[in-house]
N, C-alpha and C positions, 0 to 999 in steps of 0.2 A: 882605681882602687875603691874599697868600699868606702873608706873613711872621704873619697869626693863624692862618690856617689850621694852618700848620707847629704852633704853639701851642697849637691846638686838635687835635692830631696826641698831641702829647709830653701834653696834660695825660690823655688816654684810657690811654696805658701808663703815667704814674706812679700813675694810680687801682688799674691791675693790679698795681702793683711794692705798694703798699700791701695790697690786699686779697690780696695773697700766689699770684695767679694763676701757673701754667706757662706757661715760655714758648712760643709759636707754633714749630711743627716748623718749624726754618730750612731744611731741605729740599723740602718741598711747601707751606709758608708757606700755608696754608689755613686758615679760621676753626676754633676749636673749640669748641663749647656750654658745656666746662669752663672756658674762658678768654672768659669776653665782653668784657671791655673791651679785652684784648689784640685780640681780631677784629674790634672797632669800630676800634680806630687801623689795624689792617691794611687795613680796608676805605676809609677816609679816606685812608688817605697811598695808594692806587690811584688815589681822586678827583682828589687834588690832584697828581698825576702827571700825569692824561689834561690836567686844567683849566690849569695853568699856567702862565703864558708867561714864569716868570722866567728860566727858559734859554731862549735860541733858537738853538739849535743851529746852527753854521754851516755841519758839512762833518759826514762820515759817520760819524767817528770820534766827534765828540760824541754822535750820536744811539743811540753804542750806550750811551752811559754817562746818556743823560738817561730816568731809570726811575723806578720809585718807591723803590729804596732808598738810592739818590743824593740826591734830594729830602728823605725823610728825612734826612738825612745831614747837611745842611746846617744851622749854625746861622742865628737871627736876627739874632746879633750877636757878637761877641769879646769884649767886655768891657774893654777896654784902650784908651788913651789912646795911638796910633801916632805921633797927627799925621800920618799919612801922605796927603800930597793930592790923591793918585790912585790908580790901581789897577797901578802899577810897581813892581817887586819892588826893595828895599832892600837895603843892606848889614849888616855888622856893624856892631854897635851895643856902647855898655857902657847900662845902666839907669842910675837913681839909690845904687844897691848895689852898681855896679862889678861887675858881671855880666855877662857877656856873650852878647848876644844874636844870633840866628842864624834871620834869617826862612827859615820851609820851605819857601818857593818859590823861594828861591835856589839851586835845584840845578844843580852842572854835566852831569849828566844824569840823566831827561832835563830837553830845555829848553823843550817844549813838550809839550803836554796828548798822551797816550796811551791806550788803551783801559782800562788799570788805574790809569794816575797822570797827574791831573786838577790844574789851575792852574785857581782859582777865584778872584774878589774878593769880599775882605772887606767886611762891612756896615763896619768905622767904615775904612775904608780899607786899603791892601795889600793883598797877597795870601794865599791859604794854598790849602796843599795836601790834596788829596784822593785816598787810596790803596785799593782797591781789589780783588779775586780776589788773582792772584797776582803780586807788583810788584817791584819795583825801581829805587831811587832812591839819589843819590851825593850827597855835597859833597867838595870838595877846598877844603883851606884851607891857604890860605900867611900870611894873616896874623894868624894867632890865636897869643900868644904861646907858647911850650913849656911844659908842665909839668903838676901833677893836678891834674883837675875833675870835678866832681859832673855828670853830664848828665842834664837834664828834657826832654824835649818837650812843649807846650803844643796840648790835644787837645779832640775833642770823639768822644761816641762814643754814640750811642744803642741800643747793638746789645749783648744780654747775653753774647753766646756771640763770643769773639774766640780770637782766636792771638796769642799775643805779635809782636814786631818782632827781627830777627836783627839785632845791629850787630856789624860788620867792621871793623877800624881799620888802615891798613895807611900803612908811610910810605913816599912814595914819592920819587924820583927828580925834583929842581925842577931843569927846562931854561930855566924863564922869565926872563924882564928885573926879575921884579917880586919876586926874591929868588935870590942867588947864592950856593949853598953848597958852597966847594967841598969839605967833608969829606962829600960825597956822591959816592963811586966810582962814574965814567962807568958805563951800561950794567947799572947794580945793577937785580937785578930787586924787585918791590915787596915789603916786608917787614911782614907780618902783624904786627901789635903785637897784636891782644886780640880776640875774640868773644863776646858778649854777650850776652843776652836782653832787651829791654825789654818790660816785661806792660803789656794795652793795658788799663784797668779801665773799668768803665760808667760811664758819666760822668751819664746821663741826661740829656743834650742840653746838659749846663755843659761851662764851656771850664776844665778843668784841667791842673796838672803831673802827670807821673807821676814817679814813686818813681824816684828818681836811678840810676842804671843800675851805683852803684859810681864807684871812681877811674877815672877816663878818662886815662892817661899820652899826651898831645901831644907828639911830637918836635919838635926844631927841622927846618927846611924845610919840606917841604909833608905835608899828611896828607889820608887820603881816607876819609872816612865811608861805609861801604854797609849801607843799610836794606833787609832784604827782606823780603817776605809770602809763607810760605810756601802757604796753601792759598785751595783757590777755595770759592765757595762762600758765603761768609761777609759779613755786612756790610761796610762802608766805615768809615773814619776821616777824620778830616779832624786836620789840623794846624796851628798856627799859626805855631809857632818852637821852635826849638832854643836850651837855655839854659848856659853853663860856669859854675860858682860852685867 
């Protein structure tokens, strides 16, 4: 199946990540004599790229992102208990820890799959998102209450060589029905609260948090999260949620 194959994929680079192999030039990604097991999973995740029909691409845009380092890319499973009993994107949530939780595909832009930033379904259900060269992705939240939190994103990342995530917190101006504030001056333009670094670490195909990115100050009204990727080039991540503690 593909979902071993992928397995049979991840267990060839953890045998490199043990026997202490170099990793594969991510520029011309071509075998190297010095790295065998790393060039046997390169060579396999090419296989299971031509062979696989677990994407079938619908329009053109998907076929530029369905390759083999997408494929790689993709875990078997989450690890988590969603409940979610289908493949439509959720709200916020709190956990059992009064957490708050923040699926990644709930972006207000974009809204739909892009050549860098990809809406995929989750094996135990939902969605999660997949980012890509060079990207850009938003949330605006009007209903998460004000005040500091710790932020995690919940990732997967099979790729050694990454760039951190740039986050942007900016508070903006709420016109909607679905919060009225008015100690927000008409016409205020959007107000940068903080910029940030989040480091993307190798996951080896597990679904983890990363290292809290620091105090996250949330204003009251609405606030707009921006994630970027700065360079090309580089493997894919995949996401599953955004966490405030």
């Amino acid at each position: 199946t593909d979902a071993g194959y992928f397995q049979t994929v991840c267990g060839l680079q953890w045998v490199g990540d043990v026997l202490g192999e170099d990793p594969l030039d991510q520029a011309t990604a071509l075998p190297n004599p010095s790295s065998p097991w790393r060039s046997l999973a390169w060579m396999q995740t090419n296989i299971l790229a031509q062979e696989s029909e677990a994407l079938s691409p619908k329009d053109d845009v998907n076929k530029n992102w369905r390759n083999s380092k997408l494929l790689l890319d993709l875990p078997t499973h989450d690890g988590d208990d969603d409940n979610d009993s289908d493949n439509s994107r959720t709200m916020l949530r709190r956990d059992e820890n009064g957490t708050i939780v923040l699926p990644a595909a709930n972006c207000s832009s974009p809204t739909e799959s892009t050549a860098s930033v990809v809406f995929l379904p989750s094996f135990s259900g939902g969605q999660q998102l997949h980012v890509r060269e060079q990207s850009t992705w938003e949330y605006t939240l009007s209903d998460v209450p004000a005040g500091s939190y710790k932020l995690s994103l919940r990732i997967v990342n099979v790729h050694e060589l990454q760039v951190p995530l740039t986050l942007t917190i900016e508070q903006v101006e709420d016109d909607s029905s679905i919060i009225s504030d008015d100690s927000v001056p008409e016409n205020e333009s959007d107000a940068v609260v903080m910029v940030s670094n989040v480091p993307i670490p190798y996951t080896k195909g597990e679904w983890i948090y990363t290292s809290p990115t620091g105090v996250v100050d949330l204003s009251d009204g609405t606030n707009k999260l921006t994630f970027t990727r700065e360079l090309d080039g580089i493997g894919g991540v995949s996401i599953k949620d955004l966490t405030f503690e």
